[in-house]
N, C-alpha and C positions, 0 to 999 in steps of 0.2 A: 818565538815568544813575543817580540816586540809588535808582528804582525796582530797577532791576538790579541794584546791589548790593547793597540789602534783599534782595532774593529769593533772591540767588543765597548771602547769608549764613543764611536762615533753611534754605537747602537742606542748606547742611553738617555746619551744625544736628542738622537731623533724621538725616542721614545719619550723623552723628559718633554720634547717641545711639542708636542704632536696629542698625547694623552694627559697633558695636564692643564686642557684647555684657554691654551693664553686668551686671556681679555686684551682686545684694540679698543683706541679711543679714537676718532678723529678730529680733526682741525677744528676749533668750537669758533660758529660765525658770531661775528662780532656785530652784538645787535644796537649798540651803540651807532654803526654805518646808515642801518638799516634794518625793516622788517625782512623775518624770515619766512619764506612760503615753501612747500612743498605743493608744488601745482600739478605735478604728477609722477604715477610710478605704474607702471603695467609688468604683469605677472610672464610675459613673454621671456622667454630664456636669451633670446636672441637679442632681444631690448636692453634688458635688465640679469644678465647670467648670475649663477650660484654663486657666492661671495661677492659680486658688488652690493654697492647699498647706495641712497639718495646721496648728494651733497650735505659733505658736516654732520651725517646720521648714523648711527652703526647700531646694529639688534644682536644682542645676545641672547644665550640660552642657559638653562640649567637642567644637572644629569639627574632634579628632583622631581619624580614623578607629579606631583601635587603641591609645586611651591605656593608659598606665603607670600604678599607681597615684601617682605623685608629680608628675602633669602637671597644670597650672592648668586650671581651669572658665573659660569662655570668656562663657558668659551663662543667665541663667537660663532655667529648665527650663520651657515655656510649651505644651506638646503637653497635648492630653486625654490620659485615664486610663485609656481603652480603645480604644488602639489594638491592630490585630491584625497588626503587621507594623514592621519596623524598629527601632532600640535606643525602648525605650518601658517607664514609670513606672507597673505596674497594680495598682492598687487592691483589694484579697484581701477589703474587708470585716472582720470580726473575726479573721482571721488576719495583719492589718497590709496594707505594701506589697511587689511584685514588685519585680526590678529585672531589665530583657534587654537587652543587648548585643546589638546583629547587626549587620549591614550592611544599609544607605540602603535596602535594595528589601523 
């Protein structure tokens, strides 16, 4: 009995942290030091893998087909950086990042 309600709590668990999209924030550079550049990001997986992001930057996402700009991000932004199909974060290299909306297909 005790086994099953171990399991059946480490389930909800992972299920609470996994499908209810946590939002990350990262380290906010202090521009008071200094100006902030983003002088590059390239869409290579090898370069820049699935869940990294620039320094001090982080992209989210929302589960709203057609959001508003004033509609909450749901969870963080975890797709590679070149994809060629669907709303997708691509990576320009020394012209910065893309950003495209489309729909799921």
């Amino acid at each position: 009995m005790y086994k099953f309600l171990y399991t059946l709590l480490l389930l909800i668990l992972y299920l609470t942290h996994y499908c209810s999209g946590q939002i990350s924030y990262p380290v906010p550079f202090d521009l008071n030091d200094a100006n902030y550049y983003l002088t590059k990001w390239d869409s290579s997986s090898v370069i820049n893998p699935a869940g990294t992001y620039p320094p001090n930057i982080m992209f989210h996402q929302t589960s709203k087909i057609d959001p508003a700009m004033n509609d909450s991000m749901t969870s963080d932004w975890h797709c590679p950086y070149n994809l060629e199909s669907k709303s997708r974060i691509i990576g320009l290299g020394e012209r910065g990042i893309g950003f495209i909306n489309t729909s799921q297909i």
